[in-house]
C-alpha positions in Angstrom: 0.0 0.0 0.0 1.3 3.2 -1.0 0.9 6.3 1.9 1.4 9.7 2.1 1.4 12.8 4.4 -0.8 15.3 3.2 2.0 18.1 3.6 4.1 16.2 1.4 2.0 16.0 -1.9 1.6 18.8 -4.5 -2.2 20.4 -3.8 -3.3 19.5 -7.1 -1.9 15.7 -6.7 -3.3 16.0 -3.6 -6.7 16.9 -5.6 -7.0 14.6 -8.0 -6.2 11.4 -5.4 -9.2 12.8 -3.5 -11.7 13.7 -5.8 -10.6 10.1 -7.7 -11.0 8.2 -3.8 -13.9 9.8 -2.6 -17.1 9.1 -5.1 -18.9 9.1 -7.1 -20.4 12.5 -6.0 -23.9 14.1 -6.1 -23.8 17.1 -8.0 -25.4 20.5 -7.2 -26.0 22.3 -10.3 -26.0 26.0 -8.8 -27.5 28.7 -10.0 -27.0 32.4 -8.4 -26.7 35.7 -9.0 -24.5 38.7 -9.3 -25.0 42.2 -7.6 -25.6 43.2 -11.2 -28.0 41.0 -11.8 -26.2 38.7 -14.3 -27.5 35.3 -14.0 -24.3 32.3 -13.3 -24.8 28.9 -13.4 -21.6 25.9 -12.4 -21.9 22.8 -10.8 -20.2 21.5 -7.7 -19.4 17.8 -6.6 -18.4 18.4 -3.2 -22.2 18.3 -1.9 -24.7 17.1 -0.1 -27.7 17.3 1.9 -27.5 17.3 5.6 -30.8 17.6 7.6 -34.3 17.1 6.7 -35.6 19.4 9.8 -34.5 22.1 8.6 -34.1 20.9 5.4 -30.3 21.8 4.8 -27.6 21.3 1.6 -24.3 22.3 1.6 -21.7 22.3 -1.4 -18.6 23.7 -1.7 -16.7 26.2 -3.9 -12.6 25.8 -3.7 -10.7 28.3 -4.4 -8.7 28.0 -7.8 -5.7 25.6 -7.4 -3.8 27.2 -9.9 -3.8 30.7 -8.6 -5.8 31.1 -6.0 -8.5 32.5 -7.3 -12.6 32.4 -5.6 -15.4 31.4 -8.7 -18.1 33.7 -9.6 -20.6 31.5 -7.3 -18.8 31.8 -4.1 -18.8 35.7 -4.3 -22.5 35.9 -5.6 -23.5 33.5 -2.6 -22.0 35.8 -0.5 -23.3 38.9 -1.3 -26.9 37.9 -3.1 -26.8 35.0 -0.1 -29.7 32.8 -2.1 -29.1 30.1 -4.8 -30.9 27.7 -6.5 -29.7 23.9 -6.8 -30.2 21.8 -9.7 -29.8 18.1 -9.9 -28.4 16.5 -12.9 -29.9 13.8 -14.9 -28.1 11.9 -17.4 -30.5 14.0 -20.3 -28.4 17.6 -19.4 -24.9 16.4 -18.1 -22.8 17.1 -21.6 -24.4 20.7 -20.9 -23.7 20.7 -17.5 -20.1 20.2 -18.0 -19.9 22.8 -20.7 -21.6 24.5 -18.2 -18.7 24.3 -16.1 -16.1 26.1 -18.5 -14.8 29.0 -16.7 -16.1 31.7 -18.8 -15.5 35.5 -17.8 -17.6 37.2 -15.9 -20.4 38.7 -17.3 -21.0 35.9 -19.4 -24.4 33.7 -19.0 -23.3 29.9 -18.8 -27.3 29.3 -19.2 -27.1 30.6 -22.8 -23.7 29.0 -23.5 -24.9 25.4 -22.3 -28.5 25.9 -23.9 -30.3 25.8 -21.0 -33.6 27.6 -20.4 -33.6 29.7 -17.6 -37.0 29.8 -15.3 -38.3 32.2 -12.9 -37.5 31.2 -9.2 -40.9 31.3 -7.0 -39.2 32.8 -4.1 -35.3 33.8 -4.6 -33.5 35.8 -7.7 -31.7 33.1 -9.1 -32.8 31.2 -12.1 -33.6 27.6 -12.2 -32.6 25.1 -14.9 -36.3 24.2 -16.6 -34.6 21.1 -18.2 -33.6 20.0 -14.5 -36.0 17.3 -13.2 -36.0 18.5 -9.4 -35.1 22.4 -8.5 -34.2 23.7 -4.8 -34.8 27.2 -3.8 -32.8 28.1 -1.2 -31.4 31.0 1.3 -28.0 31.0 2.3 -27.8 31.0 5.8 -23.8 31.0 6.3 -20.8 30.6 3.8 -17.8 28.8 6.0 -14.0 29.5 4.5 -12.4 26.0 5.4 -8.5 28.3 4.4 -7.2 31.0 2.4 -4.8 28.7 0.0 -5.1 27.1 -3.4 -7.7 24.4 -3.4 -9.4 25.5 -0.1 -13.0 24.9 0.5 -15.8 27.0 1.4 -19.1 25.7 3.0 -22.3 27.0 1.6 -24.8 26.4 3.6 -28.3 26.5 2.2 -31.7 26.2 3.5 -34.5 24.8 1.5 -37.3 26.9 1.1 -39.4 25.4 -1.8 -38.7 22.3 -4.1 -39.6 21.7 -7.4 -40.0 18.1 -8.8 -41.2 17.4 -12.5 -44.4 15.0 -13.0 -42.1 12.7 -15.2 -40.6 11.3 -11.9 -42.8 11.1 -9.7 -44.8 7.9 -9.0 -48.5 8.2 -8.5 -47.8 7.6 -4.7 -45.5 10.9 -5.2 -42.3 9.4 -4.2 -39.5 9.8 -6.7 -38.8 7.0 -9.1 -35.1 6.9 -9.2 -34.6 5.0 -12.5 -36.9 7.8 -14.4 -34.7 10.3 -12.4 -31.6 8.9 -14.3 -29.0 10.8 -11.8 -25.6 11.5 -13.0 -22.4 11.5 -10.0 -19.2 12.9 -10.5 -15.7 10.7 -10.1 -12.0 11.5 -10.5 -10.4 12.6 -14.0 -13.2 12.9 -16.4 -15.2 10.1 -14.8 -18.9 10.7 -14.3 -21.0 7.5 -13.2 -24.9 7.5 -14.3 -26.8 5.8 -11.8 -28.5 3.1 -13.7 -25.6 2.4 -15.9 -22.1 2.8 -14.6 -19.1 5.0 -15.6 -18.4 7.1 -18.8 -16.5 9.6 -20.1 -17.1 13.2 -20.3 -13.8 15.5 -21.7 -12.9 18.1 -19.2 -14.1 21.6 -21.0 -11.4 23.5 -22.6 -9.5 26.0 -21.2 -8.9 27.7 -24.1 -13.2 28.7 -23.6 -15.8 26.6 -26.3 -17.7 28.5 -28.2 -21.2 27.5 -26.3 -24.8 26.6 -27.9 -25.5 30.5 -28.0 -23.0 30.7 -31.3 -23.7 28.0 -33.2 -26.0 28.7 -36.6 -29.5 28.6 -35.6 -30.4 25.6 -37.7 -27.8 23.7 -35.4 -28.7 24.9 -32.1 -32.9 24.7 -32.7 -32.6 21.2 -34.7 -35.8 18.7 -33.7 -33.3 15.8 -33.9 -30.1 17.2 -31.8 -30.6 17.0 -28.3 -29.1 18.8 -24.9 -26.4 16.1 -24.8 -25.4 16.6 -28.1 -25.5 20.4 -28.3 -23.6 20.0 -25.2 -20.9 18.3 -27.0 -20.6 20.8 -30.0 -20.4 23.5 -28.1 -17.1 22.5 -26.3 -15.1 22.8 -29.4 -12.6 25.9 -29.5 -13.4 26.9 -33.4 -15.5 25.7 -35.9 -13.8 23.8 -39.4 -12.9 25.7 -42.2 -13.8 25.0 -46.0 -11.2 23.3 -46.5 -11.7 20.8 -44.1 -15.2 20.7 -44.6 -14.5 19.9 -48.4 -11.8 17.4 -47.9 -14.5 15.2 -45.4 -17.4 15.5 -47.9 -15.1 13.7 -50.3 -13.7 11.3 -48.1 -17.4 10.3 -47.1 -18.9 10.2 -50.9 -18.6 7.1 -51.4 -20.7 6.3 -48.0 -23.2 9.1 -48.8 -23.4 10.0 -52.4 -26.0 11.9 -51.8 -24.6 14.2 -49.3 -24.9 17.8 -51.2 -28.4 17.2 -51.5 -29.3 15.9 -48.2 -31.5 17.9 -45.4 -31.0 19.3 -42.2 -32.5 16.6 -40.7 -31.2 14.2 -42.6 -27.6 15.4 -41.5 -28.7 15.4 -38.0 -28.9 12.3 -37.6 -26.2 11.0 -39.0 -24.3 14.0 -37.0 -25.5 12.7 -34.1 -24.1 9.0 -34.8 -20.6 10.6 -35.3 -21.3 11.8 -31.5 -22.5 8.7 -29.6 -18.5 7.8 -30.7 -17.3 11.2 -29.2 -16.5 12.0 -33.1 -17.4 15.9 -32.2 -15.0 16.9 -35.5 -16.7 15.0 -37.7 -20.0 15.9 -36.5 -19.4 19.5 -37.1 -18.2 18.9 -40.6 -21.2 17.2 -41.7 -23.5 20.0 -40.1 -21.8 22.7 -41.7 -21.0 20.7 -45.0 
């Protein structure tokens, strides 16, 4: 068995071992808001729920590991001091994680994951209509756990209404977990769906993807795409060139011969065969082709 010291591993070694050891991880999708009113939206695997009377959640925000840095929901909890907690089913999780790009502030990540935002009952933030069960909640204390890379921060939220869609509740109105379809987060870019087991998601890029909110509109309003796969083309950095759009329409031909003349629809769908492989270049090539 291999053991270590804590003091004597690098914090974001130190990171990884843990979030890889401990999990899989409920994840609170949160919404909040900014003194400005602009809406954010990033989810958190360090989370939980904690008492039923009150009814209590708590997730955590750490502070950037490589510099240091608090996110956008840690400072609107603070001063706003309501949020709104999403859970993620397997239907929204490639949008999720796009949602979890660090885009600059000011920027809506509802809009760049193609998520409809809804009108809270009771606080300011938003919650995320495609999200099977909602929590409104006030934030009754935010906890600093240290001031260093990679240091936690306890949010502590109490529920004040709950929102549950029809599609998962049983007539008995108790939740049907297998319709709920939950989605945990694991080390690396492990997720593990409830009902299924592990897969892969790829980390967002750093470099920003360009977000559902950019793509042409006969991409990002197809009948035939769905969250998941809109969530996947929009975490590309740039879209292909002609060239390269060109050189795959003759490479594919022989396989489609008919691909000049083919529909939208038509190239949906085999668009969104290239993505159950994770074949997100090819995809956009045959959209835009």
């Amino acid at each position: 068995m291999t053991s270590y010291f804590p003091e004597d591993l690098k914090v974001s070694q130190l990171h990884s071992l843990l979030l890889s050891s401990v999990a899989p991880r409920p994840i609170a999708f949160a919404s909040t808001i900014g003194e400005d009113g602009q809406p954010n939206l990033s989810p958190f695997s360090f989370f939980n729920v904690f008492s039923a009377n009150p009814p209590i959640f708590i997730f955590s925000p750490a502070r950037r590991v490589r510099d240091n840095t608090s996110k956008h929901t840690l400072d609107n909890a603070r001063s706003a001091k309501e949020v709104v907690i999403n859970v993620v089913n397997y239907e929204i999780v490639h949008q999720m994680s796009l949602a979890s790009t660090e885009y600059p502030e000011g920027v809506n990540e509802f809009e760049k994951a193609g998520l409809t935002m809804m009108k809270s009952d009771v606080v300011k933030p938003f919650r995320v209509a495609e999200s099977p069960i909602q929590f409104e909640c006030k934030v009754n204390d935010v906890i600093a756990l240290g001031s260093g890379p990679g240091a936690g921060n306890l949010i502590i939220c109490e529920l004040l209404k709950m929102h549950i869609s029809h599609d998962v509740l049983k007539a008995d109105g108790s939740i049907n977990q297998e319709r709920l379809d939950l989605v945990a987060r694991a080390g690396g870019s492990y997720y593990s769906r409830a009902n299924r087991g592990f897969f892969e998601i790829p980390k967002p890029l750093r470099n920003l993807g360009i977000g559902v909110d950019t793509m042409p509109d006969f991409v990002k309003n197809s009948m035939i795409l769905t969250g998941n796969d809109l969530g996947m083309l929009g975490n590309v950095d740039s879209l292909p060139g002609k060239k390269e759009i060109s050189a795959f329409v003759k490479d594919i031909s022989e396989r489609y011969p008919n691909i000049k003349e083919m529909s939208h629809r038509e190239k949906h769908k085999i668009a969104q065969n290239y993505l159950s492989y994770g074949d997100v270049e090819s995809a956009w090539k045959l959209l835009l082709s």
